[in-house]
C-alpha positions in Angstrom: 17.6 5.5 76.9 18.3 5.8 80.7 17.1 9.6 80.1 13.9 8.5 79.5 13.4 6.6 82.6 12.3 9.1 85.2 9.1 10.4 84.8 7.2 12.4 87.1 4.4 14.1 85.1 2.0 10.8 83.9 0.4 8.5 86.4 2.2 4.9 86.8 1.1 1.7 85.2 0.3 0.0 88.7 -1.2 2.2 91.5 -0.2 0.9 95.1 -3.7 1.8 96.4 -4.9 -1.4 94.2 -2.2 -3.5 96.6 -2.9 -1.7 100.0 -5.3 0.7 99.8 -5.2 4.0 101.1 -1.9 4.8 102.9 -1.3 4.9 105.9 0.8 6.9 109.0 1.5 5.5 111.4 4.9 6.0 112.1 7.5 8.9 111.0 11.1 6.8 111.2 12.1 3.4 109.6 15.4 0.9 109.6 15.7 -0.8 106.5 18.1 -3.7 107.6 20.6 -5.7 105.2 22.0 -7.9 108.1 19.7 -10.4 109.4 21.8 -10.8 112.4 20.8 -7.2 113.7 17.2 -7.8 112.3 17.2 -11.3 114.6 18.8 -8.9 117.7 16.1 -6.6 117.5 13.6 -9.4 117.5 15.0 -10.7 120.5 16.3 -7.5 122.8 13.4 -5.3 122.1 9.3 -5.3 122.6 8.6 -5.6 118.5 5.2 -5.9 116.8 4.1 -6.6 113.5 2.5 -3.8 111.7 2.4 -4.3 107.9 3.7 -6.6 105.3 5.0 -6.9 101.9 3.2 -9.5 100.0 5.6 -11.4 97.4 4.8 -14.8 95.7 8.2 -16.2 97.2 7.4 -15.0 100.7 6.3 -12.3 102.7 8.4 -9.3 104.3 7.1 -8.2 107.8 6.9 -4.9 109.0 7.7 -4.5 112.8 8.6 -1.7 114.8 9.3 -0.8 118.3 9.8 1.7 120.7 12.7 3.5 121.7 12.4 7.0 124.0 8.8 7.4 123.1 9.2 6.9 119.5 7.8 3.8 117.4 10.3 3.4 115.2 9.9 0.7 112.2 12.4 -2.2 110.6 12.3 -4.7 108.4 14.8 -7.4 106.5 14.7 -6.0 102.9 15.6 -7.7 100.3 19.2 -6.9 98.2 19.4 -5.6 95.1 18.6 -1.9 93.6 15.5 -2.7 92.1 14.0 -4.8 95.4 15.3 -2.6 97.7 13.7 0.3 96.6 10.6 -1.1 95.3 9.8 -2.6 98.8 11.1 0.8 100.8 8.1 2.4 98.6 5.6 0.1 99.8 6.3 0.4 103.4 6.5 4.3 103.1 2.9 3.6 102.2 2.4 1.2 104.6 3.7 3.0 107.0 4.4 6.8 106.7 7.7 6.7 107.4 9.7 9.6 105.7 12.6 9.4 107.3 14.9 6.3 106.5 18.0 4.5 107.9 19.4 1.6 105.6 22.7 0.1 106.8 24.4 -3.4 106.7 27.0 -5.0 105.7 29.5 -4.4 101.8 32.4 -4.8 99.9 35.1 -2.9 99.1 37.7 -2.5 96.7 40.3 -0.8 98.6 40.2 -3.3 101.8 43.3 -1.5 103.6 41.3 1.5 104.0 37.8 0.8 105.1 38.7 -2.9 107.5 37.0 -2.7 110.3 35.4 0.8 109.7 31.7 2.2 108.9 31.8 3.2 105.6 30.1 6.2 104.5 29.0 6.8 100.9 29.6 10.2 99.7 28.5 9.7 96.4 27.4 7.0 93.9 28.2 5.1 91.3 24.9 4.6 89.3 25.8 0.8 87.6 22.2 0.2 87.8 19.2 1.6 86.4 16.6 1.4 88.8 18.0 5.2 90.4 16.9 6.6 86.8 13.0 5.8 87.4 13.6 8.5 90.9 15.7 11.0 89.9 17.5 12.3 86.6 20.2 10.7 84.5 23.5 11.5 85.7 26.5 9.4 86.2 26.9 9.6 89.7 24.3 10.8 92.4 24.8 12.6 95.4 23.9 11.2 98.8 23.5 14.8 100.9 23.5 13.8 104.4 26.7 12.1 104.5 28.4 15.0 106.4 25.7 14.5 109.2 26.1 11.0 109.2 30.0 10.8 109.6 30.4 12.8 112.6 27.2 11.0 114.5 28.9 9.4 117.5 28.0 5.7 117.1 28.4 3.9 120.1 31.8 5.8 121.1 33.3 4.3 117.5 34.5 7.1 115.6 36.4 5.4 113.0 35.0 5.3 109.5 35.5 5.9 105.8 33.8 8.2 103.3 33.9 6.8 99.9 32.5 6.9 96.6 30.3 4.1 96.3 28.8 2.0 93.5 25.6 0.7 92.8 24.8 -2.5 90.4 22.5 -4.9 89.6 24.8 -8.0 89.2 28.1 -8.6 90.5 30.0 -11.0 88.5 29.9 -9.6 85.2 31.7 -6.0 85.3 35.4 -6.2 85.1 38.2 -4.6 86.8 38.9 -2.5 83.5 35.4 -0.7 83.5 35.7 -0.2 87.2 39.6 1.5 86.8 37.9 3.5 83.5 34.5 4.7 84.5 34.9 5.3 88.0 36.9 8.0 90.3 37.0 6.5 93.3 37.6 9.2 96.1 38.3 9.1 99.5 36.5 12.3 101.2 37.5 11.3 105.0 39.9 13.5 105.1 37.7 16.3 103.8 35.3 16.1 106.2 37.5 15.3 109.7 40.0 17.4 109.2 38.5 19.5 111.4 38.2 17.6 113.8 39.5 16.2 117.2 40.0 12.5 117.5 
């Protein structure tokens, strides 16, 4: 059934243009923030401004952005969860413009020994959920292609980091240790990818 899910021939059910009207561009760059600790730093250290919204009966997620070297640059506090997540990244890509997209915070691990105190890096994913299958085929696990780029960015003068499989789901406390041992290879690619490097 979750072959069935991606689609990119008919026209969808609900058109955003009925929500927002016609997009918009204003901007070409967007953080989507998990910690609201950084999204409450921004807020405070930096000139922000409001610039769009997404409407929800429960409550409203604003848009800012601010400027850094020129640049707007936009943020927001998205929700968590596959299906949010990427629903509301849609709407502010047509909010916005923004093509280019930066979505970091904070996760768990399984293997805690390896990734304390590190950024962690997905190589790859896991695809528990089944929101993915609505963007792109069915497959078991899903590439993430700029994770090479992204692992040898100097961030702040802290090199150390992990590159890892990761896992995506839609609900935490039901999947047990025995599918996770079964289904998934877990695999460690930092060494892959610094071993030619200098540290």
């Amino acid at each position: 059934m979750l072959s069935d899910f991606y689609d990119i021939d008919t026209e969808p059910v609900i058109q955003l243009s009925a929500v927002y009207g016609e997009p918009k561009n204003i901007l070409e760059k967007c953080i989507i923030l998990f910690s609201k600790e950084i999204h409450d730093y921004l807020l405070c250290n930096y000139e922000c401004k409001e610039i769009g919204f997404i409407s929800a009966c429960n409550g409203n997620i604003t848009i800012f952005s601010f400027n850094m070297a020129g640049e707007d640059i936009a943020f927001y506090l998205s929700a968590i969860g596959s299906a949010a997540a990427s629903q509301i990244c849609y709407e502010v890509h047509w909010q916005t413009g923004a093509k280019k997209f930066v979505m970091f915070g904070s996760c768990g691990s399984l293997d805690h020994e390896k990734t304390d105190g590190k950024y962690i890096i997905p190589a790859q994913s896991y695809r528990g959920e089944g929101c993915s299958f609505y963007f792109a085929p069915a497959s078991e696990y899903i590439e993430i292609p700029n994770c090479n780029k992204l692992s040898k960015w100097k961030l702040q003068g802290f090199r150390l980091y992990a590159v890892f499989t990761g896992w995506s789901c839609i609900v935490f406390l039901r999947p047990e240790m025995y599918f996770l041992t079964a289904t998934i290879e877990w695999k460690d690619y930092t060494k892959q990818i610094t071993a030619s490097e200098n540290y």
